[in-house]
N, C-alpha and C positions, 0 to 999 in steps of 0.2 A: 437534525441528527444525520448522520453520514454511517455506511455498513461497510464491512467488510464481509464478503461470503469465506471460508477456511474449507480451504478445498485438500485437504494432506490424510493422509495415513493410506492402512494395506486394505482395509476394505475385506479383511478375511473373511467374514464373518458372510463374504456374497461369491467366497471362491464357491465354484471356477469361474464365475463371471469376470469376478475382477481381477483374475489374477495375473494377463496381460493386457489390462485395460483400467481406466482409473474411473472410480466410481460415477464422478462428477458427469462424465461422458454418457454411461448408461442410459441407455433410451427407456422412457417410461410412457406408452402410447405413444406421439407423434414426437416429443420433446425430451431432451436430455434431463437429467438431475438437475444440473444445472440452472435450465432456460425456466426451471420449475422455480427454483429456486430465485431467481432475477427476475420473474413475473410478480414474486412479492412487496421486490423492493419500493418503497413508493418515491423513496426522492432521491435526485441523481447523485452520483459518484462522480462525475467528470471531472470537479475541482482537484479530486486527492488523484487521479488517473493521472490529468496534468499533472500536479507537482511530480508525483513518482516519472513521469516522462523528462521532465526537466532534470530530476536528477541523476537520473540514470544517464544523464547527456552532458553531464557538469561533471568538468575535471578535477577531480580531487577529492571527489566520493566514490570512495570502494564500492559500497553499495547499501541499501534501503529497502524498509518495510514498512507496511502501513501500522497502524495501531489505532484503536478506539477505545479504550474503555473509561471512561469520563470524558474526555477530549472533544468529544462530537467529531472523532475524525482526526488524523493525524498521520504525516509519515517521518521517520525516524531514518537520520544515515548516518553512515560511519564515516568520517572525513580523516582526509590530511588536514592537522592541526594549524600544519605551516601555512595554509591555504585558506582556511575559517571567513578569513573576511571580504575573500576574493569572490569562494563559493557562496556565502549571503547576500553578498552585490550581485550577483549572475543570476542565483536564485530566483531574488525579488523580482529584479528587472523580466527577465522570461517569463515569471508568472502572472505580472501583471501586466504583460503584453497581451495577454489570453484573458484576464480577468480584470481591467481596469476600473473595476466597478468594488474590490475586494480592498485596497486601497488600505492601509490602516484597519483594517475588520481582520486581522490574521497578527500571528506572533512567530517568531524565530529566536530559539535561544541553542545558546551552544553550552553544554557541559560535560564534563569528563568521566569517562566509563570509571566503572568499580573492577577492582580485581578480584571480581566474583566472590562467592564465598566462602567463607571461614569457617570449620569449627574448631 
């Protein structure tokens, strides 16, 4: 299983602390929220860190987020269409320069946004 820590909102609820400073940062004893927070983890993240570095470095991806929830892990991007097969060739190749060991043990599909929703 792979994590993602969600490090987002106003944190109001610890103004003034956090009201130019973001929660995650907060020192608690010697260590941030944070580093509290990542002392839990027990197995690494580096695979999904990689791919998010790859694609944020690959032409033709606007840009990407991670996702978990059934997946065991996953990053999601928004591409140029016209580009799809360019960016899956680059993808793969860069990630399994890093991971040649993953090989066939991973998936890549491409499908087409919704136009949100309807009532």
């Amino acid at each position: 299983m792979k994590c993602i820590l969600l490090a987002a909102g106003y944190a109001t609820r610890l103004y003034p602390l956090t009201e130019n400073y973001p929660k995650p940062l907060l020192k608690v004893g010697e260590k941030t929220i944070l580093d509290w927070l990542m002392d839990d983890v027990k197995e690494p993240v580096d695979e999904l860190i990689t791919l998010y570095d790859i694609m944020r470095r690959t032409d033709g991806i606007y840009g990407g987020r991670f996702s978990g929830a059934g997946f065991k892990g996953c990053c999601m991007a928004l591409i140029d269409p016209d580009k799809s097969e360019r960016i899956l060739h680059t993808v793969e190749r860069e990630y399994l320069k890093v991971y040649p060991a993953l090989e066939g043990k991973y998936m890549a599909a491409l499908c087409h946004s919704a136009d949100g929703v309807k009532l």
